[in-house]
N, C-alpha and C positions, 0 to 999 in steps of 0.2 A: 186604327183606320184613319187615312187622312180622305178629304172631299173637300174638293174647290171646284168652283163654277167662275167661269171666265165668259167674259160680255165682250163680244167684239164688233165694233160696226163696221161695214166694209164700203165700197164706193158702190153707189149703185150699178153703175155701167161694168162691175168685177164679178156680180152676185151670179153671175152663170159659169163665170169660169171658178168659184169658193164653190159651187156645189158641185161641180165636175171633181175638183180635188180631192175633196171630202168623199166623195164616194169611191175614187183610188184611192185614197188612203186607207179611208176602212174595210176596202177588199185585199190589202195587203195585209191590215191587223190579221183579219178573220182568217187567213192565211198562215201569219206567224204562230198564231194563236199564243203572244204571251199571260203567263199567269202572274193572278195577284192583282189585276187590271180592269176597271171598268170603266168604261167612257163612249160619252154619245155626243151629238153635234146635233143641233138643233135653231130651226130659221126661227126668229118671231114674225109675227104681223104686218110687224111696218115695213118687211121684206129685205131688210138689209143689218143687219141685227141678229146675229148668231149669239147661243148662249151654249157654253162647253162641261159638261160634266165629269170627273175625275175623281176616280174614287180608287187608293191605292190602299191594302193590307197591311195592317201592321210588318214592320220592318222589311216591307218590300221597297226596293229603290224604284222609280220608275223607269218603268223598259220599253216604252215607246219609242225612244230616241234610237235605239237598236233595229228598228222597221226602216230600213230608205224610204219607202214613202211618207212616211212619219217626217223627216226631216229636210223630203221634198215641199212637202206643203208648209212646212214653218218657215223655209226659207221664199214663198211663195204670198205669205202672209206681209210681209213688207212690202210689197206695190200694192196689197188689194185693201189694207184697212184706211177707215177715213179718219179714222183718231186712235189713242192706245186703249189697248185691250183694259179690262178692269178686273184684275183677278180678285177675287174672295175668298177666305177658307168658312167652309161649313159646318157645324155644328148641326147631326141629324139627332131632333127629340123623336120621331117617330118614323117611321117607313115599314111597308106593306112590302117586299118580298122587291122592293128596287134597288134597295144598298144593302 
């Protein structure tokens, strides 16, 4: 299993049009319905501040890039962030029924 979480801040005056995207994008995943795939998008607090969850199966490639909408919004990600994204890979000691 891999899991990365990616931190992205975006411009404030873009944070309407990042959540319009995000919710086309994720009605095309929900749509494709690829397998092996988990992942959510999520705003924080300070309202400009998305934090990306990823969570891929053992020896699964990732299939998102296979979604157009997937690769609308990446390509959509380049005017809207205010600095580069901060990906992490994860290490889960524990989890209740989310990964």
């Amino acid at each position: 299993m891999s899991l990365m979480m990616l931190r992205a801040k975006v411009k404030a005056e873009t944070v309407a049009d990042v959540e319009a995207a995000v919710r086309t994008m994720f009605s095309a995943i929900e749509q494709a319905k690829p397998r092996g795939v988990r992942y959510a998008s999520c705003r924080l607090s300070d309202g400009v501040t998305f934090v990306i969850l990823l969570k891929l199966e053992e020896g699964i490639e990732n299939p998102l890039p296979t979604v157009p909408a997937f690769r609308e919004f990446q390509e959509g990600l380049k005017n809207w962030i205010a600095e580069p994204p901060i990906p992490e890979q994860l290490t889960v000691i524990g989890s209740y029924s989310l990964f």
